[in-house]
N, CA, C and O atoms as CSV, one atom per row, in Angstrom:
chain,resi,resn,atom,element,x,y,z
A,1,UNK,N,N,91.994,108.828,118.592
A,1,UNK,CA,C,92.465,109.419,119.831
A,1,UNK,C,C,93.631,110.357,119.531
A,1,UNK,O,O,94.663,109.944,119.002
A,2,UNK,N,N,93.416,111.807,119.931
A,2,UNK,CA,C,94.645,112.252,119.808
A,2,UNK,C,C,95.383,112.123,121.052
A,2,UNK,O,O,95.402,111.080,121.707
A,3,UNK,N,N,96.079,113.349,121.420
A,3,UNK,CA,C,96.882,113.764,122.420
A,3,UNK,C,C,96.166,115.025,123.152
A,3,UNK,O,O,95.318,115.832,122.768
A,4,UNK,N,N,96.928,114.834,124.467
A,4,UNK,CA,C,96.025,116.426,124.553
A,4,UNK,C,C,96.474,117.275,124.293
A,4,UNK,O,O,97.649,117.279,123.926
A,5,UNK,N,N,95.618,118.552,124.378
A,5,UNK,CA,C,96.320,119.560,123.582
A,5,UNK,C,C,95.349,119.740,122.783
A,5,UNK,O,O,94.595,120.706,122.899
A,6,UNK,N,N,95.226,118.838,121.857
A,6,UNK,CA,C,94.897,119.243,120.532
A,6,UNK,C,C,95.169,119.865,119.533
A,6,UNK,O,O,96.270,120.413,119.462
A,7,UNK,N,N,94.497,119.933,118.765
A,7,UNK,CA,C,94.838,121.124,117.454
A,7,UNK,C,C,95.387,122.425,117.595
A,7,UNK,O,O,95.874,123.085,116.676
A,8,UNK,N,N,95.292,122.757,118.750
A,8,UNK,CA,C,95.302,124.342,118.470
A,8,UNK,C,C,96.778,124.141,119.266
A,8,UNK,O,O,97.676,124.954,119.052
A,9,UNK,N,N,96.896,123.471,119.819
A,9,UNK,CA,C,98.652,123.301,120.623
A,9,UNK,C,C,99.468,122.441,119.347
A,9,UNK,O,O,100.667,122.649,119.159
A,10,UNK,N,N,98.740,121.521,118.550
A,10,UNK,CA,C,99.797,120.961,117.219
A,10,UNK,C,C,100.417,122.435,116.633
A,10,UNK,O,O,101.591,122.723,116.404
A,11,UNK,N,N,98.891,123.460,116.438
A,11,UNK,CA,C,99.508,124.198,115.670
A,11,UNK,C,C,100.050,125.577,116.034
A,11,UNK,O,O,100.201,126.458,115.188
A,12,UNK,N,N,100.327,125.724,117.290
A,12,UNK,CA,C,101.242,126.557,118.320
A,12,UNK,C,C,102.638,125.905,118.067
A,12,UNK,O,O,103.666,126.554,117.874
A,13,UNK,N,N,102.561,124.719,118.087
A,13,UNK,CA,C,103.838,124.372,118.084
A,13,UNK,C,C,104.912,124.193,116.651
A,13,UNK,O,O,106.131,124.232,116.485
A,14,UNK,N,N,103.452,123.934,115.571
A,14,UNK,CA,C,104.410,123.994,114.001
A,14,UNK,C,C,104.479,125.552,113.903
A,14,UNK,O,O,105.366,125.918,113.131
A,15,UNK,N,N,103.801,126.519,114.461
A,15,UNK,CA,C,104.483,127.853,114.523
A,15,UNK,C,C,105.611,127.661,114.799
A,15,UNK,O,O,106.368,128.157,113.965
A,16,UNK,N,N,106.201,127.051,115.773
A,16,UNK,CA,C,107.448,127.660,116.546
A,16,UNK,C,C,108.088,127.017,115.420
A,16,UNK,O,O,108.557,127.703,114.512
A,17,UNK,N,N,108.150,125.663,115.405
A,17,UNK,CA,C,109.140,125.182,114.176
A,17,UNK,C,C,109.155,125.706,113.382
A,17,UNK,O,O,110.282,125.571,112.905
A,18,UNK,N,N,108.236,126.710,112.426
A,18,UNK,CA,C,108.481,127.135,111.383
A,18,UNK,C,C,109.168,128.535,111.522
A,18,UNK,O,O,109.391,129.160,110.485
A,19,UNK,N,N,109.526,129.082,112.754
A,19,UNK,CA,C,110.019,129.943,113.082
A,19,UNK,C,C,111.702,129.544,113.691
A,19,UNK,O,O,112.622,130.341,113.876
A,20,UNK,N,N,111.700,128.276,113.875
A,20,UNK,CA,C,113.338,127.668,114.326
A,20,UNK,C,C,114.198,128.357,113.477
A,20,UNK,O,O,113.526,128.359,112.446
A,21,UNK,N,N,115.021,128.825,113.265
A,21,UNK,CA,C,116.714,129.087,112.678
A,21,UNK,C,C,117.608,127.657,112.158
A,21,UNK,O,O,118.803,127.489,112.404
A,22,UNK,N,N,116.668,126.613,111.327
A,22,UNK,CA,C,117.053,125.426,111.654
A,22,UNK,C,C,116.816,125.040,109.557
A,22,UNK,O,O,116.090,125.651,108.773
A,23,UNK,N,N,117.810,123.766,109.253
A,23,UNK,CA,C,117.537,123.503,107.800
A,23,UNK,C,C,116.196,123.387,107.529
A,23,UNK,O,O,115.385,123.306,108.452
A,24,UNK,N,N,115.889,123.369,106.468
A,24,UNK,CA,C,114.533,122.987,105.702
A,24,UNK,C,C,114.720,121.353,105.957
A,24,UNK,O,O,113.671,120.710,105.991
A,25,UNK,N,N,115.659,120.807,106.094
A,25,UNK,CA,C,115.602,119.340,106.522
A,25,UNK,C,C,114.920,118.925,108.029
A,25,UNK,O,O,114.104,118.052,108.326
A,26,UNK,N,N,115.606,119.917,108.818
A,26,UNK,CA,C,115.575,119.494,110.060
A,26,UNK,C,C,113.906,119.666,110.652
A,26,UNK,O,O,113.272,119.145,111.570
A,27,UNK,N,N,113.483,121.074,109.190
A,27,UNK,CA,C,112.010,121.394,109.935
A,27,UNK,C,C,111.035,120.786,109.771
A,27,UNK,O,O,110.095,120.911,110.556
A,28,UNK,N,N,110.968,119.775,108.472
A,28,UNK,CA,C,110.124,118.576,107.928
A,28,UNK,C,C,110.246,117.374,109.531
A,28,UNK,O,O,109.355,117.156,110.352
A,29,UNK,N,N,111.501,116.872,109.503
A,29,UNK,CA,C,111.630,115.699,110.132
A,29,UNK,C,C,111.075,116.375,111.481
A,29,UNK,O,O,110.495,115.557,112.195
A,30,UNK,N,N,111.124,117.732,112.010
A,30,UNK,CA,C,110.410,118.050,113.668
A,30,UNK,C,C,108.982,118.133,112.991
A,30,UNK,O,O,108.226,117.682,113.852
A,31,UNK,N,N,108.406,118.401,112.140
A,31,UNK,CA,C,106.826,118.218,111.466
A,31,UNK,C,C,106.463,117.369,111.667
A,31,UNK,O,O,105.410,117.322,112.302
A,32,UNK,N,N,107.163,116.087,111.215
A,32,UNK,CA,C,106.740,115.006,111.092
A,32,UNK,C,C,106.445,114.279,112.773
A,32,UNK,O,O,105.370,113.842,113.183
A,33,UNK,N,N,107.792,114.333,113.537
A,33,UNK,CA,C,107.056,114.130,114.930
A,33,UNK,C,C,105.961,114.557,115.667
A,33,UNK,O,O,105.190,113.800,116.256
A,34,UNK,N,N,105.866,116.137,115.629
A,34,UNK,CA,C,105.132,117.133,115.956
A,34,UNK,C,C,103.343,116.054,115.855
A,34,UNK,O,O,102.651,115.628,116.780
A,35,UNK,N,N,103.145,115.951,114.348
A,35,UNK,CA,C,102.121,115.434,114.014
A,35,UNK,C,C,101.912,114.074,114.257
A,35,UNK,O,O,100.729,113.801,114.457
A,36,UNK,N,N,102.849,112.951,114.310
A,36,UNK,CA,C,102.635,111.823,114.560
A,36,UNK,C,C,102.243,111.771,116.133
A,36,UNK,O,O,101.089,111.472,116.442
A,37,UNK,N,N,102.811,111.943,116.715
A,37,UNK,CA,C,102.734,112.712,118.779
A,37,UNK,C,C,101.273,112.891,118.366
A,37,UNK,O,O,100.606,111.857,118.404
A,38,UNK,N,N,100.526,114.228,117.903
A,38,UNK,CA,C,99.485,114.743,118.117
A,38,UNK,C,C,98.510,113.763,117.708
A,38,UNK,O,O,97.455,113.710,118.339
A,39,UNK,N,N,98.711,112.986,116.750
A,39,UNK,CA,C,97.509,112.149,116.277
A,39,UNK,C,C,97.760,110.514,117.022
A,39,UNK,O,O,96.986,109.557,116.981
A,40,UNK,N,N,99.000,110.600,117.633
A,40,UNK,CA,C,98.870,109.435,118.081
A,40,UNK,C,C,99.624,108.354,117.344
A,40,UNK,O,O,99.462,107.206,117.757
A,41,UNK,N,N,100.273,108.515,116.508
A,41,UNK,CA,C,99.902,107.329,115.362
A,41,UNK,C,C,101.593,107.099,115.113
A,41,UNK,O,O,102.529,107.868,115.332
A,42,UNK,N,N,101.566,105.666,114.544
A,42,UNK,CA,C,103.434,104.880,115.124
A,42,UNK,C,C,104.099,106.067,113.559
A,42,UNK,O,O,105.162,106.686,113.509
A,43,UNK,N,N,103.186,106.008,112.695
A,43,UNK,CA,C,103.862,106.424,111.591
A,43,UNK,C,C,103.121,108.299,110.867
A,43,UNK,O,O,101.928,108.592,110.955
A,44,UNK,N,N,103.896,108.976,110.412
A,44,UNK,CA,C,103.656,110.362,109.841
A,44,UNK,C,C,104.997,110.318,108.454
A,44,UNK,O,O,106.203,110.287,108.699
A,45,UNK,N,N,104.519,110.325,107.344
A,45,UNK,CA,C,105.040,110.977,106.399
A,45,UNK,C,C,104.832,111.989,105.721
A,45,UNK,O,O,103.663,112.366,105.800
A,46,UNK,N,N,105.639,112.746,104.920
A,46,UNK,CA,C,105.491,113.790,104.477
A,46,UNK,C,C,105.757,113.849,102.949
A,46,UNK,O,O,106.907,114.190,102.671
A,47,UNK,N,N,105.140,113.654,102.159
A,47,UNK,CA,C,105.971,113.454,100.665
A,47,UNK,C,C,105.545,115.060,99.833
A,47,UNK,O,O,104.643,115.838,100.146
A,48,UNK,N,N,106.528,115.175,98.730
A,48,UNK,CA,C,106.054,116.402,98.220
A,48,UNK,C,C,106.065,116.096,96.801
A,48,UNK,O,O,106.558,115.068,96.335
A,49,UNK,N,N,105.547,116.953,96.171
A,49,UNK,CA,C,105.085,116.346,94.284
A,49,UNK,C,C,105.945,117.066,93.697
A,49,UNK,O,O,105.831,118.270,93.929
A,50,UNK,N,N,107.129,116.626,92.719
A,50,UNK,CA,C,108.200,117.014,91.806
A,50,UNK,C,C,107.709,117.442,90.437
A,50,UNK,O,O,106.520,117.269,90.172
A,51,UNK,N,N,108.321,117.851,89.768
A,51,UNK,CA,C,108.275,118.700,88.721
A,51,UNK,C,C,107.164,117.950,87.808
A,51,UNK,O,O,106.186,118.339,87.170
A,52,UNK,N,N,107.895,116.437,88.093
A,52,UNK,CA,C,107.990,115.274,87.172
A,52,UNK,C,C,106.056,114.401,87.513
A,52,UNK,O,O,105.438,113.479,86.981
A,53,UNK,N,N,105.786,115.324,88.603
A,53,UNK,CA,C,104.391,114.522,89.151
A,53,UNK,C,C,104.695,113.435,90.158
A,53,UNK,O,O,103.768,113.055,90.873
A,54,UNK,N,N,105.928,112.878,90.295
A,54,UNK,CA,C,106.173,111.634,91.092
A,54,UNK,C,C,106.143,112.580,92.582
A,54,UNK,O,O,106.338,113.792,92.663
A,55,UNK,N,N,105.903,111.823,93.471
A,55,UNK,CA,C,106.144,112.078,95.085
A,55,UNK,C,C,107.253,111.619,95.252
A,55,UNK,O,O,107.767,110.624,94.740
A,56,UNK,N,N,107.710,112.446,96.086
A,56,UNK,CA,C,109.217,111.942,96.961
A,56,UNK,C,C,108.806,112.085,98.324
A,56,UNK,O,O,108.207,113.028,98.841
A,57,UNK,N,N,109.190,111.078,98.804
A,57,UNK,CA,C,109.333,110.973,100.970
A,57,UNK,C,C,110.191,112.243,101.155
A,57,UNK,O,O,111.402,112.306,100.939
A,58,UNK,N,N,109.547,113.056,101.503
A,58,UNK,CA,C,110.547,114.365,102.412
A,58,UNK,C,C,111.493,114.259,103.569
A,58,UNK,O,O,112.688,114.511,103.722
A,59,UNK,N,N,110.307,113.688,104.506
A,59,UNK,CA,C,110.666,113.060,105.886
A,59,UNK,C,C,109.310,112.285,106.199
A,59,UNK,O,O,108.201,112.318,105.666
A,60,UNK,N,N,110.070,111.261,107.746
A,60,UNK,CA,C,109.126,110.473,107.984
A,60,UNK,C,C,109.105,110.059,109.138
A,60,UNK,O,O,110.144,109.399,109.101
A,61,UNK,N,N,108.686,109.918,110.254
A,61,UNK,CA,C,108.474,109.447,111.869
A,61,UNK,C,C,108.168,108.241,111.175
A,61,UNK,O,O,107.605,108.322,110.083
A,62,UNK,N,N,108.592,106.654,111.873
A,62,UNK,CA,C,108.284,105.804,111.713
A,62,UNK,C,C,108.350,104.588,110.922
A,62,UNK,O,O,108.034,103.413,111.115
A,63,UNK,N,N,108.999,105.428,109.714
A,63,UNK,CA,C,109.989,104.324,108.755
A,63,UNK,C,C,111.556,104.836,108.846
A,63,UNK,O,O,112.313,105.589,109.461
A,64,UNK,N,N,111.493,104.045,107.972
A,64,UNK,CA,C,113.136,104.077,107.547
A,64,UNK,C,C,113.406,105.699,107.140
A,64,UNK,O,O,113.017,106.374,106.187
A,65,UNK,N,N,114.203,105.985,108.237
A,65,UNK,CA,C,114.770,107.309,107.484
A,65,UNK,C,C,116.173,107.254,106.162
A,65,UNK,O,O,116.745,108.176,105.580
A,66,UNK,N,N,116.309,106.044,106.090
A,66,UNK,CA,C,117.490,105.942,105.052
A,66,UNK,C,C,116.648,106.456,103.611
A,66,UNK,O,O,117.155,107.168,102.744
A,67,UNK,N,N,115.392,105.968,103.591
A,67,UNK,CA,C,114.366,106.006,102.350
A,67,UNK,C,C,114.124,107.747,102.056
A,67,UNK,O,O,113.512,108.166,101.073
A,68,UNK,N,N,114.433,108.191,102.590
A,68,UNK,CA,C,114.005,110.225,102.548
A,68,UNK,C,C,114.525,110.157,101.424
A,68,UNK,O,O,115.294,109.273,101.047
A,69,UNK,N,N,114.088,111.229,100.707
A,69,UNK,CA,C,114.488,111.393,99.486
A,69,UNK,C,C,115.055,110.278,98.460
A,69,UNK,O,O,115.318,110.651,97.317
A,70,UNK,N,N,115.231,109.078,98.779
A,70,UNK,CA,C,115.036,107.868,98.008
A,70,UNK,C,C,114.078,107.199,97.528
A,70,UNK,O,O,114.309,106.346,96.672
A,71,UNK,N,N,112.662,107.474,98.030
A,71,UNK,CA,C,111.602,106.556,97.620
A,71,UNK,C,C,110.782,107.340,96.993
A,71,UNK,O,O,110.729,108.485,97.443
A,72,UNK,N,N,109.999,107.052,95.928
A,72,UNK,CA,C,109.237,107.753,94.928
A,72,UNK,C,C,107.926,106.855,94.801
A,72,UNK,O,O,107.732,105.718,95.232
A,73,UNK,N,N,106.926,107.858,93.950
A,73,UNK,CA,C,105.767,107.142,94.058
A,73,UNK,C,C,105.266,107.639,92.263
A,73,UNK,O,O,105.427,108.846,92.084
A,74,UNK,N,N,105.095,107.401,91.874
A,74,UNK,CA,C,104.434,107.457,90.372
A,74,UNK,C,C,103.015,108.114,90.797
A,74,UNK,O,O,102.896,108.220,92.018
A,75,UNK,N,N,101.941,108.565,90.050
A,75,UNK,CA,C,100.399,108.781,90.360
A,75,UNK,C,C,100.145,107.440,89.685
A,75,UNK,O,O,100.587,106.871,88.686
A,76,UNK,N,N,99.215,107.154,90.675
A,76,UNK,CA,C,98.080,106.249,90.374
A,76,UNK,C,C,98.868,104.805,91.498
A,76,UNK,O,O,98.306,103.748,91.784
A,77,UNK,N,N,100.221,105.233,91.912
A,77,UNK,CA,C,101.138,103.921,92.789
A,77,UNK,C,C,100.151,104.063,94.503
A,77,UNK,O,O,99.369,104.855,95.031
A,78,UNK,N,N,100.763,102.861,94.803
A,78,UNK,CA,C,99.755,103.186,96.187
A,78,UNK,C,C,101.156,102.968,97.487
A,78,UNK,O,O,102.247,102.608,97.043
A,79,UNK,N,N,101.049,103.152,98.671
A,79,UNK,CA,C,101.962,102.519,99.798
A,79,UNK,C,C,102.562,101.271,99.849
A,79,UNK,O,O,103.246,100.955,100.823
């Protein structure tokens, strides 16, 4: 179940965010709502892949935001 709207209003709206005047911090963590809202769902993370291959939590709707940029994932690690 999404939301209404749908897709084409999720992605009207990560336009605008990506157009905000706002940190590269602030525009992950409005992503992350943006998409959790649209799909419905208690949790949305965002991780990105480092030099090193490990994932790092960017931002996250739904967990611990203390964990951003603290929690890592190895390849082949699971949730």
């Amino acid at each position: 179940m999404r939301a209404p709207g749908g897709p084409r209003l999720l992605l009207r709206r990560l336009r605008e965010v990506m157009a905000e005047p706002v940190t590269a911090q602030a525009r992950l963590d409005r992503i992350v709502v943006l998409i959790a809202s649209n799909m419905v769902a208690e949790v949305c993370s965002l991780y990105v892949v480092r030099a090193d291959g490990a994932l790092e939590l960017f931002a996250t709707e739904g967990l611990n935001r203390e964990a951003v940029h603290l929690t890592t994932m190895r390849p082949g690690e699971g949730l």
